[in-house]
Backbone bond lengths (Angstrom), bond angles and torsions (degrees), N, CA, C in turn:
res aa  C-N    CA-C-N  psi(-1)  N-CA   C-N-CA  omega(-1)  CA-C   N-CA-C  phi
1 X - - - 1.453 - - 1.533 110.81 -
2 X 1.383 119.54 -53.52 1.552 129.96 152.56 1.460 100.24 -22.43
3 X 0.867 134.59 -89.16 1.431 137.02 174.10 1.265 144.09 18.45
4 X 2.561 82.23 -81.11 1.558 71.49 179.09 1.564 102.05 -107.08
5 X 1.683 130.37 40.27 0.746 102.87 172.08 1.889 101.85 -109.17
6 X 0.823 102.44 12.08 1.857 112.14 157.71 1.312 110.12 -90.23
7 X 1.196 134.57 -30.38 1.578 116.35 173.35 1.722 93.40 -99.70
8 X 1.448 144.04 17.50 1.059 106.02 160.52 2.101 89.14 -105.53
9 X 0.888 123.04 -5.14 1.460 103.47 155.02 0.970 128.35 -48.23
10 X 1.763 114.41 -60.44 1.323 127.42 177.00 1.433 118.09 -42.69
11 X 1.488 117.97 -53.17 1.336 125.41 -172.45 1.637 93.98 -62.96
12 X 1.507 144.12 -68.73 1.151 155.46 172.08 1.718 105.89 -11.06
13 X 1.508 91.41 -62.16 1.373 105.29 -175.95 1.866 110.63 -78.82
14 X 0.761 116.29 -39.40 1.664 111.23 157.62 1.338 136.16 -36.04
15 X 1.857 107.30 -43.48 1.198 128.35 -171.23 1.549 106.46 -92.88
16 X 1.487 117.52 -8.01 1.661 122.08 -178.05 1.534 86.23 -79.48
17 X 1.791 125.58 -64.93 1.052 107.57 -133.85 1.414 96.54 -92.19
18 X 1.721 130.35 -17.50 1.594 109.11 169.25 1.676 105.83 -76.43
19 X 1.475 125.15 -33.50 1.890 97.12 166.62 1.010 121.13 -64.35
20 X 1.392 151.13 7.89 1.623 131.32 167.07 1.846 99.78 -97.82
21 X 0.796 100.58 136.34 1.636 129.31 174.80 1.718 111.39 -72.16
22 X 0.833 112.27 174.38 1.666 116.40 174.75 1.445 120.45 -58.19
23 X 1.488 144.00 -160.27 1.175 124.97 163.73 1.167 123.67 -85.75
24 X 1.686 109.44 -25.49 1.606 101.82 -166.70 1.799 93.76 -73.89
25 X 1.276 112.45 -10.70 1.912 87.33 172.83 1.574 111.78 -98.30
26 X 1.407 115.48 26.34 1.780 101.48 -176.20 1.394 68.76 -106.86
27 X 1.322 128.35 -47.28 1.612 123.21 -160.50 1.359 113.90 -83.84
28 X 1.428 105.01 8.47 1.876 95.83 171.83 1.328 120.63 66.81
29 X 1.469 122.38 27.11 1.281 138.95 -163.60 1.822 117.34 -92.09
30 X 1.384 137.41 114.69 1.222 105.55 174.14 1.575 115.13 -140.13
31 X 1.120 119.53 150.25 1.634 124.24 -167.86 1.315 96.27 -103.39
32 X 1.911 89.46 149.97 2.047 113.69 164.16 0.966 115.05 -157.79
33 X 0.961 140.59 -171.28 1.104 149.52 -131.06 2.025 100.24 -170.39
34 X 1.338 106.94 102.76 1.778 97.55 165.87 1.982 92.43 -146.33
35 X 1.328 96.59 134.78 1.354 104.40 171.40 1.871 127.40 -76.17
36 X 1.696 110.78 159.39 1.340 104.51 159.28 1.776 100.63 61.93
37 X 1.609 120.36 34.33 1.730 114.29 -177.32 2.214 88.16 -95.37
38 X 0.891 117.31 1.38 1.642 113.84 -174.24 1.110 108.25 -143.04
39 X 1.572 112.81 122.66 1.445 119.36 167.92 1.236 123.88 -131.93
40 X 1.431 114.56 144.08 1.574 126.32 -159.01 1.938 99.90 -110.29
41 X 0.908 95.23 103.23 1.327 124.68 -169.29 1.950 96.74 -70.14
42 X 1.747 96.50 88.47 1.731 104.27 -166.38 1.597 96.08 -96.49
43 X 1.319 94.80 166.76 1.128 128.18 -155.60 1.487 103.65 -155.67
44 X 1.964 111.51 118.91 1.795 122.59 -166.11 1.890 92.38 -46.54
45 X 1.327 97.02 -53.96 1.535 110.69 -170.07 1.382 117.16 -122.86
46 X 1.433 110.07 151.28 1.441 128.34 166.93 1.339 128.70 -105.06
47 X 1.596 152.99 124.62 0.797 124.09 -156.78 2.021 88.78 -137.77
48 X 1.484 132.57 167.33 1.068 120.53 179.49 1.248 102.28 -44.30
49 X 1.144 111.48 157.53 2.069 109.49 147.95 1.905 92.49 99.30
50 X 1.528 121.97 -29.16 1.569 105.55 168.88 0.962 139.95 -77.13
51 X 1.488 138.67 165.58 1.100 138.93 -165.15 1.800 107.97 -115.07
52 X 1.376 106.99 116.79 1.794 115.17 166.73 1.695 95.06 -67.44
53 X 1.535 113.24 127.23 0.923 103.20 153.80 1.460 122.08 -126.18
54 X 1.079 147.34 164.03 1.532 159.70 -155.12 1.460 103.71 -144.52
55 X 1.693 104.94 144.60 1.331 111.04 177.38 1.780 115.80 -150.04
56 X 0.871 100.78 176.22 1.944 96.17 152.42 1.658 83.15 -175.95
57 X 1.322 109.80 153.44 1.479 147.09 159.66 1.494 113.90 -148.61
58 X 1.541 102.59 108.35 1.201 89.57 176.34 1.470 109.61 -143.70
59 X 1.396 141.51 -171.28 1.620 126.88 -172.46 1.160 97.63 -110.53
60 X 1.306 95.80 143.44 1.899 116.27 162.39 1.316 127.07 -46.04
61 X 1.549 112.31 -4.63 1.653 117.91 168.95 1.278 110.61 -144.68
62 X 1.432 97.97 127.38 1.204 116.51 -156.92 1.744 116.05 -127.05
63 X 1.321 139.71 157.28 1.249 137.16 -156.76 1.832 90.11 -88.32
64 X 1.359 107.25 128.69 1.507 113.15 156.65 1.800 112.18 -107.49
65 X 1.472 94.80 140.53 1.661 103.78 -175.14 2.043 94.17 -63.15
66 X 1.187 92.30 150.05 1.717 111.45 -171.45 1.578 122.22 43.22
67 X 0.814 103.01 46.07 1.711 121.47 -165.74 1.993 105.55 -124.35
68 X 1.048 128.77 138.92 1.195 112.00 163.46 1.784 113.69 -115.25
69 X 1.310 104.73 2.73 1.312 110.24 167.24 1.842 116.07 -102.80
70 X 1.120 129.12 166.58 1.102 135.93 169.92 1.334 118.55 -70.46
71 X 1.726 134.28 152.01 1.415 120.18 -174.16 1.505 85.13 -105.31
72 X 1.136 111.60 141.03 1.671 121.54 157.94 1.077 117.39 -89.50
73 X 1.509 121.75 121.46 1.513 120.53 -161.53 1.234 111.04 -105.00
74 X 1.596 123.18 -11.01 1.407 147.37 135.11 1.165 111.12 -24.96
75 X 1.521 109.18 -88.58 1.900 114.65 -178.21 1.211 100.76 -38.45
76 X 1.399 104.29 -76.36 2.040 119.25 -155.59 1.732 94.34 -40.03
77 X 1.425 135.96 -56.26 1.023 121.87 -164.76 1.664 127.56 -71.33
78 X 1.403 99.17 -22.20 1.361 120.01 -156.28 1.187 115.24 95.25
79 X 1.019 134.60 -6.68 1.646 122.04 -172.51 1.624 102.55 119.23
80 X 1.002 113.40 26.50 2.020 120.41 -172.26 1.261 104.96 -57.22
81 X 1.161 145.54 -176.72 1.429 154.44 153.46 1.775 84.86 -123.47
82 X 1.729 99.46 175.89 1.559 106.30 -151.84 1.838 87.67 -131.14
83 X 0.876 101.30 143.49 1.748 88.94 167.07 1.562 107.59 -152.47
84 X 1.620 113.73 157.70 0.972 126.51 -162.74 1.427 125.04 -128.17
85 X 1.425 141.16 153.90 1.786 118.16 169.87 1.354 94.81 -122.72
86 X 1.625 88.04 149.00 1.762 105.51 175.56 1.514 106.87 -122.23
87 X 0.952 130.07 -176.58 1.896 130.88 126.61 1.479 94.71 -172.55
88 X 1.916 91.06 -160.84 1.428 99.25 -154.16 1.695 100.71 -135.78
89 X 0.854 86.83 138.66 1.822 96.17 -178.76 1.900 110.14 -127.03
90 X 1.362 108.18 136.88 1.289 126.48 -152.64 1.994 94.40 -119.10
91 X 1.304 101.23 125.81 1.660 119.53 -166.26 1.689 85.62 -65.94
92 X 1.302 139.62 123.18 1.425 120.09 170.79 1.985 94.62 -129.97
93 X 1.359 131.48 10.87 1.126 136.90 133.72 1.709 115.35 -161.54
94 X 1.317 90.84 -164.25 1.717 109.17 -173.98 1.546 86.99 -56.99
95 X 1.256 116.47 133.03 1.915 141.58 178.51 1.235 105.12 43.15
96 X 1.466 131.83 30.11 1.569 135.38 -151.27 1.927 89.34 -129.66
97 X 1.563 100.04 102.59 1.683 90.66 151.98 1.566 99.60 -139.44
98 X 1.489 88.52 155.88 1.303 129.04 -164.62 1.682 119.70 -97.71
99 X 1.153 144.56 113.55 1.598 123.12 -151.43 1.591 87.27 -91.53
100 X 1.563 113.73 156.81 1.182 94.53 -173.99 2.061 86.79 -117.41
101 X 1.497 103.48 155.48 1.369 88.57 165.55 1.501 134.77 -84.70
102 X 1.334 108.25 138.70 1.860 110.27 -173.68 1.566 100.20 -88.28
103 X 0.937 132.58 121.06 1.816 135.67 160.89 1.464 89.78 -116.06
104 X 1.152 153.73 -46.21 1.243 143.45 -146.75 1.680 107.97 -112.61
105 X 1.251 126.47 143.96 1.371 112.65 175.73 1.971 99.73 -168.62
106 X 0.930 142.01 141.13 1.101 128.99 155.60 1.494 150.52 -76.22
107 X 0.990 135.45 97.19 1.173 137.53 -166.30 1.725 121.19 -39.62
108 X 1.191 153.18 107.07 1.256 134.84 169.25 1.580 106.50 -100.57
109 X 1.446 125.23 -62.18 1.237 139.35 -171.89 1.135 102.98 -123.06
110 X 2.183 113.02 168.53 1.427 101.17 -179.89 1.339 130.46 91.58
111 X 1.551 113.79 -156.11 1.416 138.30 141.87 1.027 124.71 -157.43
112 X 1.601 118.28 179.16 1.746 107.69 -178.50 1.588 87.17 -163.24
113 X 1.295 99.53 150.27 1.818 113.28 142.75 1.603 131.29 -103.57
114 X 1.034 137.12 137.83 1.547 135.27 -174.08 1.051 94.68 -130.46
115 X 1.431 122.38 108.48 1.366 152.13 144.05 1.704 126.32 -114.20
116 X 1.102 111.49 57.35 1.491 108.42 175.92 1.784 89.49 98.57
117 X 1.290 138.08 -76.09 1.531 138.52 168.51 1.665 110.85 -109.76
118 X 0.879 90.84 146.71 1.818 101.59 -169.80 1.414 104.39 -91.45
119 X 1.363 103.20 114.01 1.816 118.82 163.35 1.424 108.13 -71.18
120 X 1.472 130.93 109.17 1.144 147.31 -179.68 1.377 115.44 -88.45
121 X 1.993 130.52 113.49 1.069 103.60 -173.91 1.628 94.30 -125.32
122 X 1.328 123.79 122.52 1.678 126.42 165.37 1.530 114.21 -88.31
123 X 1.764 93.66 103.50 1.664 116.26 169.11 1.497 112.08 -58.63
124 X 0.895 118.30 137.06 1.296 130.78 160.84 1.410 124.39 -64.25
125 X 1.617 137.26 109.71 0.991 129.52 -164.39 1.432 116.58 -106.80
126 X 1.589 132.29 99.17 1.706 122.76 -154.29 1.937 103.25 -52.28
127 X 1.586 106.16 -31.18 1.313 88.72 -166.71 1.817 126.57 -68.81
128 X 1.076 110.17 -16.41 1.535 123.19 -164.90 1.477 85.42 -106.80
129 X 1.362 134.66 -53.40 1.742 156.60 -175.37 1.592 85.94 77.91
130 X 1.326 110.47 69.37 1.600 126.86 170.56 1.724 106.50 -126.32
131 X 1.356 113.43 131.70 1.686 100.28 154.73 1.547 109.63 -70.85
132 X 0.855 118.50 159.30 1.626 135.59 173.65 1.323 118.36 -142.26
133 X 1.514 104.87 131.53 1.544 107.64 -174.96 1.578 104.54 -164.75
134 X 1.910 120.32 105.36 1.744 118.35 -159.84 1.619 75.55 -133.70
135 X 1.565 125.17 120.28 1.015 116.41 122.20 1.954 115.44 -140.84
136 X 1.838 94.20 -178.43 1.561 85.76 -169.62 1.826 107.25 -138.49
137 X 1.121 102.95 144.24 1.110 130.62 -179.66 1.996 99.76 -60.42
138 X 1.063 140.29 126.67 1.566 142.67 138.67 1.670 98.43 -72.27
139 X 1.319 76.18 143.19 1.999 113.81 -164.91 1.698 90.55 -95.99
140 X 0.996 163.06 47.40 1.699 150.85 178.54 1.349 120.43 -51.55
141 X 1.960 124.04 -20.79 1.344 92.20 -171.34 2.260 77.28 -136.46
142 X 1.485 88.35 -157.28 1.756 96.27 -168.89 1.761 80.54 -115.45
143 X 1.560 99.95 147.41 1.316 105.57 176.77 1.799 102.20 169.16
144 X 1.322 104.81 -176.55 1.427 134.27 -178.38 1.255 112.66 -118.83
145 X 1.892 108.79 92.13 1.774 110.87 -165.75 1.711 87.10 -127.05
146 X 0.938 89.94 170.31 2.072 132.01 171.82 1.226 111.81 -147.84
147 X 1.679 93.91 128.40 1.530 106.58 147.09 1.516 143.87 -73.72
148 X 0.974 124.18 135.97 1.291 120.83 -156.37 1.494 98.75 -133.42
149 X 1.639 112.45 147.11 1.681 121.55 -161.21 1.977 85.68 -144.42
150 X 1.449 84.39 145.07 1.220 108.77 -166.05 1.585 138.63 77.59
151 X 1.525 119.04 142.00 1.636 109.67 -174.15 1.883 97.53 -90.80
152 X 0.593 87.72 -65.73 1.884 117.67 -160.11 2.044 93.26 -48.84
153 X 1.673 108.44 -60.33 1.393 106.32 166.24 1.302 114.31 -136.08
154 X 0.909 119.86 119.13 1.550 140.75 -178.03 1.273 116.11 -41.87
155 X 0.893 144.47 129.23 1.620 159.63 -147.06 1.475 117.77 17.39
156 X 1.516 83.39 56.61 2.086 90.64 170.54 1.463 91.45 -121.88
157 X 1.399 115.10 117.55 1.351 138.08 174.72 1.670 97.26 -80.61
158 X 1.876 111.77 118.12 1.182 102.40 169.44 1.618 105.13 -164.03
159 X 1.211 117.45 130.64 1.433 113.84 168.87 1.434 135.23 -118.21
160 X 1.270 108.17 145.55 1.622 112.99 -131.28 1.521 96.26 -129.02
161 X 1.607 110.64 111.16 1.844 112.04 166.86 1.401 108.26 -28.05
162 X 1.275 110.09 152.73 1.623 123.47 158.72 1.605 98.60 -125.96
163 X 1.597 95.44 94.35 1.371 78.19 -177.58 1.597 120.35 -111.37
164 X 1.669 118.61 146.13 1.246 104.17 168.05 1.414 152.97 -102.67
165 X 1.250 113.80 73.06 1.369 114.45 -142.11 1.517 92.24 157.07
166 X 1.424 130.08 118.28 1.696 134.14 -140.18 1.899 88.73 -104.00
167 X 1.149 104.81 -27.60 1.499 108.27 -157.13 1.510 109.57 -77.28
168 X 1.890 102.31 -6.02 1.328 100.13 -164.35 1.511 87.66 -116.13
169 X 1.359 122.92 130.13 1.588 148.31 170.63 1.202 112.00 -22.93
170 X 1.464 120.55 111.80 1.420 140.28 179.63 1.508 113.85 -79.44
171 X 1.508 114.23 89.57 2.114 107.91 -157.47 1.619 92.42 -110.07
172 X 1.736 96.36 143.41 1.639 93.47 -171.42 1.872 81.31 -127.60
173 X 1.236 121.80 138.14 1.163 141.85 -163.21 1.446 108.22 -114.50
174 X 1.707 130.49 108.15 1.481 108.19 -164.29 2.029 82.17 -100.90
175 X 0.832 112.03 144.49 1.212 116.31 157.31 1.438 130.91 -145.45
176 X 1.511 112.57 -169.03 2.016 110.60 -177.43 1.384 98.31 -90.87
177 X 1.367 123.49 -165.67 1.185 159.66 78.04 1.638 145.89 -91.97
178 X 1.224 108.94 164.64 1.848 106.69 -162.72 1.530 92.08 -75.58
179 X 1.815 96.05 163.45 1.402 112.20 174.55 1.499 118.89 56.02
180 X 1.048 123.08 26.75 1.767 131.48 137.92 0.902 156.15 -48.26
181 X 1.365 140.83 102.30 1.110 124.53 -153.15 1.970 107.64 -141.29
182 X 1.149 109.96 100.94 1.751 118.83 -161.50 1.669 94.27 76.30
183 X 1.160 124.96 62.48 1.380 106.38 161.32 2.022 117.16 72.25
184 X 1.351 112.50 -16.03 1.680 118.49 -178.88 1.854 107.27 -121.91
185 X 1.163 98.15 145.97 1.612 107.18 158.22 1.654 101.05 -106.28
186 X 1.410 85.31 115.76 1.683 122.75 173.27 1.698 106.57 -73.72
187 X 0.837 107.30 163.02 1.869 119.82 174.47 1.270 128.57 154.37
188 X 1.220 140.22 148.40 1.346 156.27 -171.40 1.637 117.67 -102.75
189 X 1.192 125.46 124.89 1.375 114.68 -178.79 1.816 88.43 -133.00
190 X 1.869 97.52 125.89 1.413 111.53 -175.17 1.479 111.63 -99.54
């Protein structure tokens, strides 16, 4: 009797850990891929006194690869807002950059936090059914800077539900932006 009730543990316990899946499926997690969701609103030249600005607007339905319908990133999330990290790093020698800190930034659309790199968040707006998210960096000194996207790895463009409510699908979106070059927008402000 000892027996089989140790191999029907075992079997019990066998069948827990090959039915659970990886994490992103206990956590309801899912990845894609859509290009061009952030744009850096360039400018030939920079001069003190301008403003970098950054944006994305984009619609709540969006093309999925092998799909002939659109994914709604609205539904799937619940209604998430998307957020993003940037900052800025200042050339201070030969292969030498320097992060510079952001406290200041302007708000247009959206929201954001500026703490050293700016947490970017694009609200969802029902009337357009666009996220929206415009703010901009002030330019204060002359130099050799890049933008830089991402905390965790550095120029991985990706935006990520905030969602509230666990049951509803956690979607992290890697995408571009224009004027890139290795992953940074390069520029000079004179």
């Amino acid at each position: 009797m000892k027996t089989i009730k140790i191999l029907l543990i075992a079997i019990i316990g066998l069948a827990a850990v090959t039915g659970c899946g990886d994490d992103d499926e206990f956590y309801n997690s899912k990845y894609t891929s859509i290009p061009n969701l952030i744009t850096i609103e360039h400018q030939n030249n920079y001069t003190v006194g301008d403003v970098l600005w950054l944006n994305t607007n984009f619609s709540r339905y969006q093309p999925e690869p092998n799909q002939t319908t659109p994914l709604d990133i609205f539904k799937t999330t619940g209604g998430a807002s998307f957020s993003f990290a940037y900052g800025l790093e200042k050339k201070t020698g030969t292969n030498t950059w320097t992060a510079i800190d952001i406290r200041s930034i302007i708000k247009d659309q959206g929201d954001a936090v500026a703490d050293f790199y700016v947490i970017a968040e694009s609200i969802y707006e029902p009337v357009s059914q666009n996220y929206k998210f415009r703010a901009g960096i002030p330019l204060s000194e002359t130099g050799e800077y890049r933008l830089v996207f991402g905390l965790s790895e550095v120029s991985r463009l990706e935006l990520s539900s905030n969602n509230n409510n666990s049951e509803d699908t956690f979607l992290t979106i890697q995408t571009t932006a224009n004027n890139l070059t290795a992953g940074y927008y390069n520029f000079t402000v004179q």
